[in-house]
C-alpha positions, -999 to +999 in steps of 0.1 A: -849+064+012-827+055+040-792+046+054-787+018+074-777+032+107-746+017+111-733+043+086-729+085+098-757+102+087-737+134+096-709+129+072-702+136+033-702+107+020-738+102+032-749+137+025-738+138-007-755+101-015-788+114-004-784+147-019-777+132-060-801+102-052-830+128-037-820+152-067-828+118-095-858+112-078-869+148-083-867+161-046-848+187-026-821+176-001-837+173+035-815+189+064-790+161+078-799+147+051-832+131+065-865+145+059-878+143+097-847+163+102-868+197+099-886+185+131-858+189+150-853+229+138-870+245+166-849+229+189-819+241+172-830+276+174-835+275+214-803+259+219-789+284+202-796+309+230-775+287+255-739+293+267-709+282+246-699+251+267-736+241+266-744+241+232-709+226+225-723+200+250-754+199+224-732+192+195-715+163+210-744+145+216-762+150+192-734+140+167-721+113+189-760+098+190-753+082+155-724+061+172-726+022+171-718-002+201-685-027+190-705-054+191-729-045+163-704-027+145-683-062+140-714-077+128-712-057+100-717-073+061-709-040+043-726-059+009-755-052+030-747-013+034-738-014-006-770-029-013-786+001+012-768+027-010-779+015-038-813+012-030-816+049-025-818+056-064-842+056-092-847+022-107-840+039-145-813+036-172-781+062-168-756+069-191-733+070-169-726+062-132-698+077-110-679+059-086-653+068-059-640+100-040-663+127-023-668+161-037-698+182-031-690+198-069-695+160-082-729+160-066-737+191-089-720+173-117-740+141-112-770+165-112-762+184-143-753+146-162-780+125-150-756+103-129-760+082-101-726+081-079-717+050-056-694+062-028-663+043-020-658+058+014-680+054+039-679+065+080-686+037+102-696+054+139-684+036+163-689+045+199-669+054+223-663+069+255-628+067+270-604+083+246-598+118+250-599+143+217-562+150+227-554+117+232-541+103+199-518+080+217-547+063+234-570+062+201-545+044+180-551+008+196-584+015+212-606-006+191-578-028+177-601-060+181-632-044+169-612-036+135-600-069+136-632-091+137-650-060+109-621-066+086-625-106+091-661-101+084-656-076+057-624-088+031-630-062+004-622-030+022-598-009+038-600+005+072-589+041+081-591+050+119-591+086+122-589+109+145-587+146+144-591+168+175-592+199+157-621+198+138-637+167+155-634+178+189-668+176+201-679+149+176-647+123+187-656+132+223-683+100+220-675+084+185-643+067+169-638+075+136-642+042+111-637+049+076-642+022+051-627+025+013-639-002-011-615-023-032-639-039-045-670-027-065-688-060-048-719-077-060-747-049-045-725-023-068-724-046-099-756-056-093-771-022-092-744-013-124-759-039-146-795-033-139-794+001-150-763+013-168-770+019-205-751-005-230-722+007-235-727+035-209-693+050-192-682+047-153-667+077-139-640+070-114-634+102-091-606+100-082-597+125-056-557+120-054-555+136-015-530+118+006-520+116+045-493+103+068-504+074+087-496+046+110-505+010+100-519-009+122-527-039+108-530-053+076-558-033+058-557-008+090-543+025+093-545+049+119-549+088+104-541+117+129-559+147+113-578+155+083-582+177+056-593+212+069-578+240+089-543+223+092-515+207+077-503+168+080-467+184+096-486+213+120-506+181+131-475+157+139-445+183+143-470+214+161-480+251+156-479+280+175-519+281+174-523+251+188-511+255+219-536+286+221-564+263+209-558+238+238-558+265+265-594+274+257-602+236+264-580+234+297-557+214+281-520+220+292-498+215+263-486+230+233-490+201+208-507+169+201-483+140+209-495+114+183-482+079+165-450+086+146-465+076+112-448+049+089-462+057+055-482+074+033-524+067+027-550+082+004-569+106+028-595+090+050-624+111+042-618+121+006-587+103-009-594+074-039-581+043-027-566+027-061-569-011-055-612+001-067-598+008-104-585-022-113-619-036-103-640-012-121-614-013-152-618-055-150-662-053-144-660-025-176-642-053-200-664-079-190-695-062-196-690-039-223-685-004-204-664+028-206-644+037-179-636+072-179-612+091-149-620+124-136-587+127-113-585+159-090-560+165-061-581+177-033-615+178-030-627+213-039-605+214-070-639+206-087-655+234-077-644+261-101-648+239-131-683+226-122-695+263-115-682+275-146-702+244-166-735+257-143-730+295-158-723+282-194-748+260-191-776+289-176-764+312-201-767+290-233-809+284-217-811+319-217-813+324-179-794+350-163-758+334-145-750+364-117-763+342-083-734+326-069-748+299-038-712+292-019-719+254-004-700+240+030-692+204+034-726+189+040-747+220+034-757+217-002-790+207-025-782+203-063-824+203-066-825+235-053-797+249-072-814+247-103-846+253-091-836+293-087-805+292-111-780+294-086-744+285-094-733+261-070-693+266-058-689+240-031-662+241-004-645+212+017-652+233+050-650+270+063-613+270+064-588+295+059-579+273+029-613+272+017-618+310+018-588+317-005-597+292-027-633+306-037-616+342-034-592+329-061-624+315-080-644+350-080-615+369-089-607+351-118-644+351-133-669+373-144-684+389-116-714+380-101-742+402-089-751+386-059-736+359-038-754+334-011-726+321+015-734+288+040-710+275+066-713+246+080-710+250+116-689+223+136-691+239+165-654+250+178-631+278+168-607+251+156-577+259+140-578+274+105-610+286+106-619+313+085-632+342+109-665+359+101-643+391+088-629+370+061-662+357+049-675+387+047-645+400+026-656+374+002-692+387+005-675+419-007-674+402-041-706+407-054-716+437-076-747+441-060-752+422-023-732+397-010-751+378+024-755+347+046-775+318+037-788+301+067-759+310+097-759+337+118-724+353+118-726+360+154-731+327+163-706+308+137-691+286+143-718+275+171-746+279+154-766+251+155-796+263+136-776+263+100-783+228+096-821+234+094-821+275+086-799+267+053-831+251+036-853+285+042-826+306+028-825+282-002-867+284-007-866+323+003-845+332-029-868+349-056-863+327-088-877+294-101-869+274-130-879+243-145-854+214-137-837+209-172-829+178-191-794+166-185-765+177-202-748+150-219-713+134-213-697+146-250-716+180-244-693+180-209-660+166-226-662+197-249-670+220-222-640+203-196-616+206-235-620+242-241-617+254-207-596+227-190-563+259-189-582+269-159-586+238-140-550+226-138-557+207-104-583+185-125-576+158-156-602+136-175-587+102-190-603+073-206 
């Protein structure tokens, strides 16, 4: 089970592939999403003793290691990386199959339906060494020819350049940001669709509806500034007062990022559903005697509440108790665990200020639960919008009984480098164990999502 390496490893897309296909296979979700990944655990607990700017140096390499040369990157036939996706899952009949958007509450979805889910986004790596993080100006044409030949190569995609110094700072520091969006499902998807969708069986589009200004470039190019996370599209382009704090700390002499002025809007690079894929799934579903069904939510973690609430039905109604709450960050999650100690999963987009009220807003609206389990995914700056270690552990404050860390060390966020390894003990040190249960089906889900949809109004289902 592996990706080709000219797609990130590090990235949610890929997580979350490896993550539902590891989960159908019967397996836990390695860290980083590889399962030699744990070797490299000890070395993230001595780096961790290292100064700031060193382990920040760490980071960057480390992340910036999965970058690709131009050269092979325009090489690329991304029927091959379908057919590489693919590959990763169980050769078995589904009743349904997900296609689209990112979420890391779809993963937990897939897991409690029995899905597989194709991902129409994908990160593309691609090195580079001469564009400063705070440099937008310079990053918009830096790799115009390399897009051009990929995009000749490669006619059923889009391409989304993006480039965020905020949260990417030590990550864009060596590698350009190349995200691909499918228009097509292509033959690997249909391929892989035919062999083992049931007759009859349904495909999911998630559709995550997340847009962003951008800048086109060329025709099927865009250039993003920014992503979803600790800022706004308009503090990116038009400036905020913390920004020009953040860019001291860095030796950076200015108070705001002077970036494209951006002609247009584009679904978001990372999580937005680019809709040109519909009308190709719709078209495929006709001609070969599939449902298409639309789960449609406006940002990422708007999932989240509703696909926790299904887990605690679904634990209550097998008799289990429902009071563990396991809080999930970007790429730190494992539906196979989950389940395994009867954990309701609550995914968030990243450990944002955003991110914090919304699973604040989630626990204060439910039941209470006894104990919570909080990761955060550690990207290893104090960017902008990051929720502070206080605020996490107001959310801690929660729980009835004891509200903790799973995996980070609070005086180390958002530098510590161990939580990518660390996350899979806390998992495996939690007390209870359960037999993986047989999946819930699709209508048993409709009427679940019909009598409780007044409390997911960010989320719609249509056939």
């Amino acid at each position: 089970m592996k990706l080709p390496r000219e797609v990130a490893a590090f990235d949610s897309a890929s997580a979350m592939v490896v993550a539902t296909a590891r989960f159908l296979h019967n397996r836990d979700t390695p860290p980083m999403g590889r399962p030699a990944g744990r070797l490299l655990g000890p070395l993230a607990v001595a780096a961790n003793r290292l100064p700031i700017r060193l382990r920040e140096t760490i980071y960057s390499l480390a992340s910036g290691a999965e970058a690709r040369p131009a050269a092979h990157m325009t090489a690329l036939d991304i029927e091959d990386v379908a057919a590489a996706i693919a590959g990763l899952y169980p050769r078995r009949r589904y009743p349904a199959v997900a296609v689209g958007s990112s979420s890391g509450a779809l993963v937990h979805l897939c897991a409690a339906l029995g899905m597989a889910w194709l991902p129409q986004t994908l990160l593309l790596p691609l090195r580079q060494r001469h564009v400063p993080p705070d440099d937008p100006m310079r990053a918009l044409h830096a790799f115009d020819a390399t897009a051009q030949a990929l995009l000749a190569r490669n006619p059923d995609f889009v391409l989304h350049h993006m480039h965020d110094p905020n949260q990417d700072r030590l990550t864009s520091q060596r590698m350009a940001y190349f995200r691909v969006k499918r228009t097509r499902l292509g033959p690997a998807y249909e391929r892989f669709l035919t062999q083992t969708l049931d007759a009859g069986g349904v495909l999911l589009l998630a559709e995550c509806t997340r847009r962003w200004p951008t800048t086109r470039v060329g025709e099927r190019h865009v250039f993003q500034f920014g992503a979803v996370g600790g800022l706004e599209p308009q503090q990116y382009h038009e400036g905020d007062p913390r920004i020009a704090a953040y860019l001291r700390r860095y030796g950076v002499e200015q108070t705001r990022w002077e970036a494209p002025a951006p002609d247009g809007e584009s679904p978001e690079a990372e999580w937005g559903f680019e809709p040109a894929l519909r009308d190709d799934v719709i078209a495929f579903a006709r001609r070969h005697g599939y449902q298409v069904r639309r789960l449609v939510f406006d940002d990422p973690d708007d999932l989240s509440p509703l696909v926790a609430d299904l887990y605690r039905w679904w634990y209550r109604r097998r008799g289990l108790p429902a009071d563990h709450l396991l809080a999930e960050s970007f790429m730190l999650l494992d539906p196979w665990w989950a389940l395994r100690t009867g954990c309701v999963p609550y995914w968030s987009t990243f450990p944002v200020e955003h991110s914090a009220d919304a699973l604040t807003r989630y626990l204060e609206q439910s039941d209470a639960y006894d104990y919570l389990h909080l990761m955060l995914f550690c990207h290893g700056v104090e960017s902008v919008g990051l929720a502070t270690v206080d605020q996490w552990k107001a959310v801690l404050d929660h729980a009835r009984v004891a509200g903790s860390f799973a995996g980070v060390d609070p005086g180390r966020y958002p530098r510590d480098l161990a939580t990518f390894f660390r996350y899979q003990s806390a998992l495996r040190a939690l007390p209870n164990r359960y037999p993986i249960p047989e999946p819930l089906s699709l209508t048993e889900f409709g009427r679940f999502f019909a009598e409780h949809r007044h409390r997911y109004p960010a989320v719609r289902i249509e056939n």
